[in-house]
Each structure stands twice: as C-alpha cells, then as structure tokens.
C-alpha positions as CSV (number, residue, x, y, z in Angstrom):
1,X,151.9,-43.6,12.7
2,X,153.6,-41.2,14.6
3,X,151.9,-42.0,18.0
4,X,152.8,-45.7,17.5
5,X,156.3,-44.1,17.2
6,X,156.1,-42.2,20.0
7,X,154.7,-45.0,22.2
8,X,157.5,-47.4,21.1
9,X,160.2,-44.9,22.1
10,X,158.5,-44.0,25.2
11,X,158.4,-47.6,26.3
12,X,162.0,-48.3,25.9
13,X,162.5,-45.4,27.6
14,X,160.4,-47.0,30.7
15,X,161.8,-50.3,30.0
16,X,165.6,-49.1,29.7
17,X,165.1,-46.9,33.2
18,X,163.0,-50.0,34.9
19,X,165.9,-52.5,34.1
20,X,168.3,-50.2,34.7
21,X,167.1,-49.2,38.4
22,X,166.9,-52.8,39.3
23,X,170.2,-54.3,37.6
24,X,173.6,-53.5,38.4
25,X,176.0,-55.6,35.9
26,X,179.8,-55.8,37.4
27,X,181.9,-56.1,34.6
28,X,184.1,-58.3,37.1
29,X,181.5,-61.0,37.3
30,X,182.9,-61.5,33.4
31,X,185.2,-64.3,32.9
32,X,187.7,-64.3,30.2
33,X,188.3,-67.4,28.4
34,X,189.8,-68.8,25.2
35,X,188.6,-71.3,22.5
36,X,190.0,-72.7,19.6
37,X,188.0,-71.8,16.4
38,X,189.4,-72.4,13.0
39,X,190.8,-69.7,10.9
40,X,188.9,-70.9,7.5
41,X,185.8,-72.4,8.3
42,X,185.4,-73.2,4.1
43,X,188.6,-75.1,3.5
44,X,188.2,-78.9,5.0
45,X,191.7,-79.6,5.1
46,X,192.8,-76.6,6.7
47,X,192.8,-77.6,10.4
48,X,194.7,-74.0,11.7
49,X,192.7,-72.3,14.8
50,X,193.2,-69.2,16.4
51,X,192.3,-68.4,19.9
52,X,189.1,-66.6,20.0
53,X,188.2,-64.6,22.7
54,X,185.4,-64.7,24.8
55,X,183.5,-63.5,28.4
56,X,180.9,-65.7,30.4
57,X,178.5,-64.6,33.3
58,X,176.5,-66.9,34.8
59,X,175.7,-65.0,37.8
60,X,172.2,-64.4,37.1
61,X,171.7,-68.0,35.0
62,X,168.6,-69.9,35.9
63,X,169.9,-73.3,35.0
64,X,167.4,-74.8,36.5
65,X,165.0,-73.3,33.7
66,X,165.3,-75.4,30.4
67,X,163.8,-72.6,28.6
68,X,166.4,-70.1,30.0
69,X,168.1,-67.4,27.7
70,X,171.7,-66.7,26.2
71,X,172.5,-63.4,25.6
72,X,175.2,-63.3,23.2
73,X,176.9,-59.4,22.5
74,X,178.9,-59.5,19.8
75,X,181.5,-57.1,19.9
76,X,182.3,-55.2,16.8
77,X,185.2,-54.8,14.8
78,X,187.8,-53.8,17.3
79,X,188.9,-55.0,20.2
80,X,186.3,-56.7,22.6
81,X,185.9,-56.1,26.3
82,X,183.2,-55.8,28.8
83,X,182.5,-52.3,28.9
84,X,180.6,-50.3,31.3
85,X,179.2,-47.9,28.7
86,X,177.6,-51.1,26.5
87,X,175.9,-53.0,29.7
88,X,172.2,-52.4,28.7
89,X,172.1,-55.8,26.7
90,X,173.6,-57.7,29.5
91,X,171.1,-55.7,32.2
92,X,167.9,-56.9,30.0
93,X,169.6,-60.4,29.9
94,X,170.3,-60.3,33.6
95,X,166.6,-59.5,34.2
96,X,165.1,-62.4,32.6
97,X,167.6,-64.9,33.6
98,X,170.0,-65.4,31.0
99,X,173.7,-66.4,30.5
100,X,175.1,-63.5,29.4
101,X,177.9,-63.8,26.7
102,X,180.3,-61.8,24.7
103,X,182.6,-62.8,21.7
104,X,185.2,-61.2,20.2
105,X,184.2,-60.2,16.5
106,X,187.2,-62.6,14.3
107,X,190.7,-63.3,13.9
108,X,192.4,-60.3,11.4
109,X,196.0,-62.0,11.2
C-alpha cells in the first residue's frame, strides 16, 4: 500500500510540474459576466433572481472537438475571483483543451 501511495503522489508531482512548465494561465484572459439564477430554486411561484457571478475562458477551447471538456471551479464560500494562487485546475484544463469556467459559490442576501 504504501508504494502505491507513494507512486500516486509522485505522479502528481510530475504531472503538476509537467502542466505547469508548459501552461501559463493569464487571469486577464477571464471574462466576467452575469446571469440571472433564481434565488429559491424549490418554490415554483417564486420567480426572484439574483445576479450570479461568473468567469469564462475560451482561449484554449477546442470547439471544433465535440468531445471537448468544461472545467468548471467552483469557488468556495467567499468571494470568487480568478486567482493566481488557485490556477492549477484551469492549467490541467488548458492542457487538454477545455473551457475553463468559474462560478461564484450562491447568493447570501
């Protein structure tokens, strides 16, 4: 057991330095947009949204691949931005073609 261990850690060691020498994520390539998402998603007749926040990057999209990935971060419970100590998600998505996504966790008001 511990040498499967070990040999799972050292490969996303290798993996985390291989995509990280050969990605370089701007956060500017990020665009911040807005969508309307309803405040109670259980109560039919309750038609209130709130603006949810949300970045896109499709710089490194292959939309020309049908099978192509999302990569969807999810921020946590605070407030969301593109940061440039959580890129590793986006670099592994960037790497296999992906639109790369992040969402703003839910409305608190």
């Amino acid at each position: 057991m511990k040498s499967l261990i070990a040999y799972t850690i050292m490969s996303s060691v290798a993996i985390c330095t291989a995509v990280q020498d050969e990605i370089k994520i701007d956060v500017n390539d990020f665009q911040q947009k807005w969508k309307n998402t309803p405040i109670d998603h259980y109560n039919y007749q309750d038609h209130r949204p709130f603006q949810q926040r949300y970045w896109i990057n499709e710089k490194y999209f292959n939309d020309e691949d049908p099978h192509a990935p999302v990569f969807l971060y999810i921020c946590g419970e605070y407030t969301c931005s593109i940061r440039e100590d959580r890129l590793f998600p986006f670099m592994v998505g960037a790497e296999n073609g992906a639109l790369l996504l992040a969402l703003e966790h839910r409305f608190y008001g």
